[in-house]
C-alpha distance (Angstrom), angle and dihedral (degrees) to the residues before:
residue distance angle dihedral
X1 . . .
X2 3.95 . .
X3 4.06 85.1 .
X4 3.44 92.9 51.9
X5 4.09 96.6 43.8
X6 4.08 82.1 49.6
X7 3.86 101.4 58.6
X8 3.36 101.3 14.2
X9 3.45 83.8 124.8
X10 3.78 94.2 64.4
X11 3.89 83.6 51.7
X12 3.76 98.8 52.8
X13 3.51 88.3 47.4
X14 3.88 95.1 53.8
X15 3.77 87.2 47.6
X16 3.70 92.2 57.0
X17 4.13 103.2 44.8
X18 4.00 80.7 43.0
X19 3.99 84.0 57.2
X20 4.07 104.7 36.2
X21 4.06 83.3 82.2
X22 3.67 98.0 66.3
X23 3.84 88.1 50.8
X24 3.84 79.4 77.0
X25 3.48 103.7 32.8
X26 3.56 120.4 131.8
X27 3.45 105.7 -127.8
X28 3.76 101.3 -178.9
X29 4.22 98.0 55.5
X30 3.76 87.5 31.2
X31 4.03 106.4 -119.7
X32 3.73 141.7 91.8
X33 3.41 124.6 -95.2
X34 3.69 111.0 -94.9
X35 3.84 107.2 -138.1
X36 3.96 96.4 46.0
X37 3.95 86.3 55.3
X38 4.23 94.4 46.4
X39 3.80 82.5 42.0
X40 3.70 95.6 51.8
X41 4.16 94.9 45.9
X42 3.80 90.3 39.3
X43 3.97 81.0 61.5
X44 3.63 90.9 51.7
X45 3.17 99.8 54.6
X46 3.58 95.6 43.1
X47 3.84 86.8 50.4
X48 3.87 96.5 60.3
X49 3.80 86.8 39.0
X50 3.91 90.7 57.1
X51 4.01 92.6 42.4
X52 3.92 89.1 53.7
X53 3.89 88.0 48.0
X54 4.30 81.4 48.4
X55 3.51 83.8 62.8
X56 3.98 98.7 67.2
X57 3.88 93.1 24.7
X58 3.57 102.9 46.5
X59 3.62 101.0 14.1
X60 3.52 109.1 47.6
X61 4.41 96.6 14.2
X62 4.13 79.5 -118.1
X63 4.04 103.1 147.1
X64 4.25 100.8 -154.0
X65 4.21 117.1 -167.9
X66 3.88 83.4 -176.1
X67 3.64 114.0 52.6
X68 3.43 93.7 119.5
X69 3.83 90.8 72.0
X70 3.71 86.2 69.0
X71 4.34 90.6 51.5
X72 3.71 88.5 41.4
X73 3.99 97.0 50.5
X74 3.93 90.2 42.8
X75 3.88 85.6 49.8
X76 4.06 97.7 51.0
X77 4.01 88.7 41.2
X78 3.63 80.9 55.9
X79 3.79 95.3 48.7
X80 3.73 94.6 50.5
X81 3.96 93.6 47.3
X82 3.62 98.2 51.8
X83 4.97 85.4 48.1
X84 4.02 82.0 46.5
X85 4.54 84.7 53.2
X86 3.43 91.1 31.2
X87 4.16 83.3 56.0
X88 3.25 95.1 44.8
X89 3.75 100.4 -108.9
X90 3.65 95.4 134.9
X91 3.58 138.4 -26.2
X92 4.05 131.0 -98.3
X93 3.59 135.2 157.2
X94 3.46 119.7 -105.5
X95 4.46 88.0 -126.9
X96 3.89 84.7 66.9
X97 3.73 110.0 48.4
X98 3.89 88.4 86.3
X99 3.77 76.2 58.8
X100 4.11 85.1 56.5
X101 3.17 92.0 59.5
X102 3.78 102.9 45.9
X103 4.28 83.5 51.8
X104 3.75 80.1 59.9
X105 3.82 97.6 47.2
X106 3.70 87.2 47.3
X107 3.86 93.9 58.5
X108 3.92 97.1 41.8
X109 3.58 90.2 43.0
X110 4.23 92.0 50.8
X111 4.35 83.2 46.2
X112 3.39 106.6 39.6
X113 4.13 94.4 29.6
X114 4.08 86.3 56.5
X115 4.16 87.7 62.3
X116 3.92 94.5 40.1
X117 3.45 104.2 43.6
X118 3.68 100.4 61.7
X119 3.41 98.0 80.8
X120 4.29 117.5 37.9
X121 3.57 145.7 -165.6
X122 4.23 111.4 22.0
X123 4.16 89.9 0.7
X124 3.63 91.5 49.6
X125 3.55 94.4 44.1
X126 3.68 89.2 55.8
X127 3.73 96.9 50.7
X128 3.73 92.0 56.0
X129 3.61 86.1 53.9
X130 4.03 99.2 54.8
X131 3.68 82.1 39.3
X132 3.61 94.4 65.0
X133 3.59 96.3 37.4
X134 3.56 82.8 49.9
X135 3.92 98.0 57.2
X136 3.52 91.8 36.5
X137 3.64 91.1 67.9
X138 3.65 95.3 44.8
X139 3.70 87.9 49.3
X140 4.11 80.6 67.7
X141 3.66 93.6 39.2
X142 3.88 112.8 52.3
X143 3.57 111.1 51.8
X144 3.40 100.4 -178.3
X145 3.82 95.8 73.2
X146 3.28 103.8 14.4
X147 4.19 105.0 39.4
X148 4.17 88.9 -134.4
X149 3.82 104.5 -117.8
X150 4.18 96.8 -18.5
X151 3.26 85.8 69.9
X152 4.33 116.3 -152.1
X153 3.81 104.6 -63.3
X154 3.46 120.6 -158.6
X155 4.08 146.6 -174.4
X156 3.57 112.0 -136.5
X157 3.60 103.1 -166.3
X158 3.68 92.5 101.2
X159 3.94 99.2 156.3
X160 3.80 85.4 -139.7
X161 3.92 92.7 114.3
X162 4.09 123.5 135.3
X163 3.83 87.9 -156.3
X164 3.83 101.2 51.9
X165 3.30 90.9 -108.8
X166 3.97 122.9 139.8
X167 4.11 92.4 -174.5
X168 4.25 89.7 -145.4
X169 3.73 90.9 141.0
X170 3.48 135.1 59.9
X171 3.37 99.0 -124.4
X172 4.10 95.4 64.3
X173 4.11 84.8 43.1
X174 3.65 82.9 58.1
X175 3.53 99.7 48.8
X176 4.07 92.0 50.5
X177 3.99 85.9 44.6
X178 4.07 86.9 53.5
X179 3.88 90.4 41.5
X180 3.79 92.0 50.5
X181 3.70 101.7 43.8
X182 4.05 85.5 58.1
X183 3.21 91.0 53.7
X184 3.66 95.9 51.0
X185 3.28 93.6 40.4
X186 3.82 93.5 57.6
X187 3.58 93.0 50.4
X188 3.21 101.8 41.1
X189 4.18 85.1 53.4
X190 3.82 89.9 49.7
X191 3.98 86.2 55.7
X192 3.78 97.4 62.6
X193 3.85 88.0 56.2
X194 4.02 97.8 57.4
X195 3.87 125.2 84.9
X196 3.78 85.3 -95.1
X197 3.37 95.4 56.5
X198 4.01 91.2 45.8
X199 3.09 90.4 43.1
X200 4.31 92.5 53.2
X201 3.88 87.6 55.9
X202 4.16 91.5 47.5
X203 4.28 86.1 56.9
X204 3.91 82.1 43.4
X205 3.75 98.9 48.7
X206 3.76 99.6 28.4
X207 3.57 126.9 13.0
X208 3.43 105.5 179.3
X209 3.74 99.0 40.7
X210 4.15 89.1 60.3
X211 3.61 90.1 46.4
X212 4.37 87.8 58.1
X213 3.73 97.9 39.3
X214 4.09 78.8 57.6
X215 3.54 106.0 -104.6
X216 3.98 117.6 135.3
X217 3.85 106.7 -136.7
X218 3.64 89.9 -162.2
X219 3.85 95.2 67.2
X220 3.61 93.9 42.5
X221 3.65 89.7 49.3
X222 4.09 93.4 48.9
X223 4.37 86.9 45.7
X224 3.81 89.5 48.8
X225 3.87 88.7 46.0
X226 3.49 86.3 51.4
X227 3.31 104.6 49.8
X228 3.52 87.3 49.8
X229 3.47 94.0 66.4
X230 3.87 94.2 47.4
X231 3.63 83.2 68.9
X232 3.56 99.5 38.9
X233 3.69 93.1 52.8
X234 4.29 79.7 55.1
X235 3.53 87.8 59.6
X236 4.19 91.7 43.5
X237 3.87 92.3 46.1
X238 4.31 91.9 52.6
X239 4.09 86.0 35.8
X240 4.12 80.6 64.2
X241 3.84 93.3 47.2
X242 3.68 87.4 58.4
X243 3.09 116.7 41.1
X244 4.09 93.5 28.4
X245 4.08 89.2 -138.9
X246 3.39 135.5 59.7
X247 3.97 123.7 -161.5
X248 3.66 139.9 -175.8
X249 4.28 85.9 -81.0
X250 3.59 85.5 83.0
X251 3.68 96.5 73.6
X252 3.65 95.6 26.9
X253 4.00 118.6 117.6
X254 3.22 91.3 -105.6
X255 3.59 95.0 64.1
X256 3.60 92.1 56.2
X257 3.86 96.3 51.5
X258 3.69 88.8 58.4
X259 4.10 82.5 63.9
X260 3.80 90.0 43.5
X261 3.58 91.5 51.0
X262 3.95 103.9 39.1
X263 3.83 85.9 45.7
X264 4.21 97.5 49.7
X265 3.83 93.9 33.9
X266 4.26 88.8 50.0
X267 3.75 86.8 39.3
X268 3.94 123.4 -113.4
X269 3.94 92.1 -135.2
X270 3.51 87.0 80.4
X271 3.84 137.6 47.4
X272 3.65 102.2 -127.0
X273 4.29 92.3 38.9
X274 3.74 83.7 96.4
X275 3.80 99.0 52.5
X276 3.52 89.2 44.8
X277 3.80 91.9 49.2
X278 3.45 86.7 47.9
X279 3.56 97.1 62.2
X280 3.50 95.3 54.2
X281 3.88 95.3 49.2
X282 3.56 95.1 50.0
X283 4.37 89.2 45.5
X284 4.14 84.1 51.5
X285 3.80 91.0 45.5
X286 3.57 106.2 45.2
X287 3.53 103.0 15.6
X288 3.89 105.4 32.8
X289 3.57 89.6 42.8
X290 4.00 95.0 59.0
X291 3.62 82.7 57.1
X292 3.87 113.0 42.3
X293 3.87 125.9 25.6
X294 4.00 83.7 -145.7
X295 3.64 92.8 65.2
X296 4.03 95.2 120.1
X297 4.02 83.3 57.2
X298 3.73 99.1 58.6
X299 3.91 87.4 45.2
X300 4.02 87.0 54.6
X301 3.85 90.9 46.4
X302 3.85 93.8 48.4
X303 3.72 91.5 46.9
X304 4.08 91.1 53.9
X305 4.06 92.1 38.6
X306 4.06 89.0 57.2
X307 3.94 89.9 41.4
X308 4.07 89.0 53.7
X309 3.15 99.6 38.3
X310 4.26 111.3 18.2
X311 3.33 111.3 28.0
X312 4.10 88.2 168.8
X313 4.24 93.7 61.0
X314 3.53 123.6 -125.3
X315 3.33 94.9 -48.4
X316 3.30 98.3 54.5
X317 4.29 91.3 58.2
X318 3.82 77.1 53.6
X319 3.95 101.0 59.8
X320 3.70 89.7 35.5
X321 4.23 76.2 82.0
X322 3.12 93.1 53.1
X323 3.77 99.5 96.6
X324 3.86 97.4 37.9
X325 4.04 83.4 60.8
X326 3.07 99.3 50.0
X327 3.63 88.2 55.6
X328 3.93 89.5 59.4
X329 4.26 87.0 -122.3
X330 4.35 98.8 101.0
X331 3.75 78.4 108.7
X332 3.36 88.2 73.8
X333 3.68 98.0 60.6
X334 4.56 91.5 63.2
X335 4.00 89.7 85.5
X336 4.20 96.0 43.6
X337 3.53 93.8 46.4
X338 3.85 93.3 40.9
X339 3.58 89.4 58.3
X340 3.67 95.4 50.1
X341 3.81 92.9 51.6
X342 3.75 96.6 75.7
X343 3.79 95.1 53.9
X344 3.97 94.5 39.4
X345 3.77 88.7 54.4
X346 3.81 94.2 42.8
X347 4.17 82.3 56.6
X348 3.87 94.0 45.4
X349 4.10 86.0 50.0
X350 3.19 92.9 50.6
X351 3.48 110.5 48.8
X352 3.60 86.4 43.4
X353 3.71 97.5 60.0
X354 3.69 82.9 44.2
X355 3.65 102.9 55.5
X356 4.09 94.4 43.2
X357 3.94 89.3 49.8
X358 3.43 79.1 59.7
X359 3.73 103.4 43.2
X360 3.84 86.6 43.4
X361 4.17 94.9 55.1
X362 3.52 91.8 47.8
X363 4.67 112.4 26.0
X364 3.32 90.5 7.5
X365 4.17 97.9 57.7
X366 4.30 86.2 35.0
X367 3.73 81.3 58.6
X368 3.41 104.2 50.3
X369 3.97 87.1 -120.2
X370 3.71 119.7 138.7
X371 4.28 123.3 -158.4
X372 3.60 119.0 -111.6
X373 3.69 129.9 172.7
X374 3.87 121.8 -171.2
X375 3.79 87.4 -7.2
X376 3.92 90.7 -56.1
X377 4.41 118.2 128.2
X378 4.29 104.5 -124.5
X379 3.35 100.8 -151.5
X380 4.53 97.1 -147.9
X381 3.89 90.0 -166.9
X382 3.92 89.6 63.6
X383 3.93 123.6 84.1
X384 3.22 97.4 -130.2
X385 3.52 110.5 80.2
X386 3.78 101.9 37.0
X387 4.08 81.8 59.6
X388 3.33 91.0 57.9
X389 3.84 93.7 44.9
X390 3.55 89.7 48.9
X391 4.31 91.7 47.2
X392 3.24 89.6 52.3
X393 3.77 104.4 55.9
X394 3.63 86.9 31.8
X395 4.08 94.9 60.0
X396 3.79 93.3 28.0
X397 3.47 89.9 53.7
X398 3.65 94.0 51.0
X399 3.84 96.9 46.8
X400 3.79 91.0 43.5
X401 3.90 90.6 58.1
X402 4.31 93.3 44.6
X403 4.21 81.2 51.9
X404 4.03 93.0 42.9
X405 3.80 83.3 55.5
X406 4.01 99.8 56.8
X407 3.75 88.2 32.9
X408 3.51 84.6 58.1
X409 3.36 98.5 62.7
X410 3.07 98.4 39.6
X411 3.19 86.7 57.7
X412 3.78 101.3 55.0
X413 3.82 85.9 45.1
X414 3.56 95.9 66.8
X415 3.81 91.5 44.0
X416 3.56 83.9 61.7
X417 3.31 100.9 57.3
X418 3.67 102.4 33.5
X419 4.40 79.3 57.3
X420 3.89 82.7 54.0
X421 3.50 98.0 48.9
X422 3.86 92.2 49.2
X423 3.65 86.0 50.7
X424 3.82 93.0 52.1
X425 3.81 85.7 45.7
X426 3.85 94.1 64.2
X427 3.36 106.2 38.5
X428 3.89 91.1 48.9
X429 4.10 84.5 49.6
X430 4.08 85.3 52.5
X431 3.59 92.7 46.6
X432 3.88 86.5 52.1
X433 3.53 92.6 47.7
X434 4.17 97.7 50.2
X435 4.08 79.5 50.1
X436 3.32 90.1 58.4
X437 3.50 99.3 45.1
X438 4.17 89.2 49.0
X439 3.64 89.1 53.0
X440 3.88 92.1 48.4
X441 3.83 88.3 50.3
């Protein structure tokens, strides 16, 4: 019972990803709906991925432009081990091959982490760079393990499984995804309490200070990298199940700025910032991008909007509450942030409408697309619309900042007196505790 009151929020959380399929099930033909279910394990993959990239970024302060070389080598040690079952090399059950592929992340991560990690913070960042150009041309260039731009295809219906299970649909490839990324998850949350993990935010905070206590950065740096790509490879062996191939785009660049941006978006102060950022990466991606040919742009403009304005991710807006709850007085906050909605929305409508005019004048008309809202042609060549694009922002972006000012200090005011109610709070709890100790005496 104590166990389960502890992580029952894990467990409620399981429950409910386990459940958001069957909001889209089709209950007259019988089956789930395809998309939601590749959408939902694409986001669990991507969510271990961008927790093992929390590991150098928010961990250990080590900024990596080639983590996906760690996901892509887990996922093509994957591919080969589930040909060598497939051929009847040896057996394994399908449940572990995920497990494959973190073997192989933990043995590229120990040999390639031992050349990047001796240098840190802009030199290291560099070297993960080169490295992943690096691999990414011998992904193109040695056929043999890589399969040059075919990539290593696979079938992952192996019939090798413990629990019965031959994993042909999506919707038992989702469920070993979801089981999976739990289990990562928990691990990987268990690792930032040991000595290594302590000792990975000492390097971070204070370099020099480790170093004297007697600590060498450098190894903790190479077993963080390391570790890393143990769960990485995770990631790379259930990106195979999947998607049944894996290509040279899995240690491309652009791999790895997925886990730059789901990590910095979600926030890398705090363990869950990732998952969160990974949800709304993998929304813009797949689902934004069905949508809007200028998908890519929006990602760019919510990357610089969180740098500008916060640095610590989503998460960190989140625990920047914290304090005015705990001071009973979030209430307070309905009627400022109700009166910024209108404006903020007015902005967001705006610039939308501005940037597909744009897209529409220039893709849109090579395409042979036209723009339609509500069922309704937008002609792009006429005035019309880009002046009401532009009004919008324009006024929205002038109320917004007159709001942002008295929400401000509002803001601040709060603050103030949720630090004076902690305040109060403590010295009321010392007074109690002198009491105490005068009626003991």
């Amino acid at each position: 019972m104590n166990m389960l009151r502890r992580h029952w929020p894990w467990l409620l959380a399981f429950v409910v990803l386990l459940a958001i399929p069957f909001l889209f099930y089709d209950w007259s033909k019988g089956r789930h709906s395809g998309f939601v279910l590749t959408l939902m394990s694409e986001i669990g993959v991507m969510a271990i991925f961008a927790l093992s990239y929390n590991m150098l970024m928010g961990q250990s302060g080590l900024l990596s432009f080639g983590h996906a070389v760690l996901l892509g080598m887990g996922a093509y040690c994957a591919a080969h081990v589930v040909l060598l079952v497939k051929a009847g090399a040896f057996w394994l059950p399908t449940e572990l091959v995920p497990l494959a592929g973190g073997l192989g992340g933990l043995f590229f991560g120990y040999v390639l982490g031992w050349l990047v990690t001796k240098q840190r913070a802009t030199a290291f960042a560099m070297i993960t760079m080169g490295l992943g150009e690096l691999v990414s041309a011998a992904a193109l260039m040695f056929m043999g393990f890589f399969g040059g731009e075919g990539g290593i295809p696979i079938d992952r219906v192996m019939d090798t499984s413990v629990l019965g299970v031959r994993y042909s649909s999506p919707w038992q490839v989702y469920c070993l995804v979801l089981v999976w990324a739990f289990i990562a998850a928990a691990l990987m949350r268990l690792q930032t309490q040991t000595p290594l993990g302590s000792m990975a935010n000492a390097t971070r905070d204070n370099f020099e200070r480790a170093q004297f206590v007697g600590y060498d950065p450098r190894m903790v740096r190479l077993y963080q990298f390391t570790l890393a790509g143990f769960f990485a490879g995770i990631a790379g062996g259930l990106y195979v199940l999947i998607y049944e191939i894996v290509t040279f785009d899995t240690v491309s660049a652009a791999k790895s700025a997925n886990a730059l941006l789901a990590v910095y978006i979600g926030g890398a102060g705090g363990f869950f910032g990732p998952i969160l950022g990974t949800v709304v990466v993998v929304l813009l991606q797949s689902g934004v991008s069905l949508l809007s040919n200028a998908w890519l742009l929006y990602v760019g403009v919510l990357f610089i909007v969180m740098v500008m304005y916060a640095p610590g991710g989503l998460i960190g807006l989140i625990f920047m509450h914290a304090p005015i709850w705990r001071a009973g007085r979030l209430r307070e906050l309905a009627l400022p942030y109700a009166r910024a909605f209108p404006p903020a929305l007015l902005v967001l409508l705006g610039f939308v409408l501005l940037v597909e005019l744009a897209s529409f004048t220039t893709i849109g008309a090579a395409q042979g697309k036209t723009f339609t809202i509500a069922g309704n042609t937008i002609d792009t060549m006429a005035p019309m619309p880009w002046v009401i694009a532009l009004g919008a922002l324009m006024l929205g972006g002038l109320w917004l900042r007159r709001e942002a000012r008295s929400f401000r200090e509002r803001w601040d005011a709060l603050m103030e007196g949720a630090k004076a109610d902690s305040i109060k709070r403590q010295i009321d709890a010392g007074i109690a505790i002198v009491k105490t100790q005068e009626a003991v005496s």
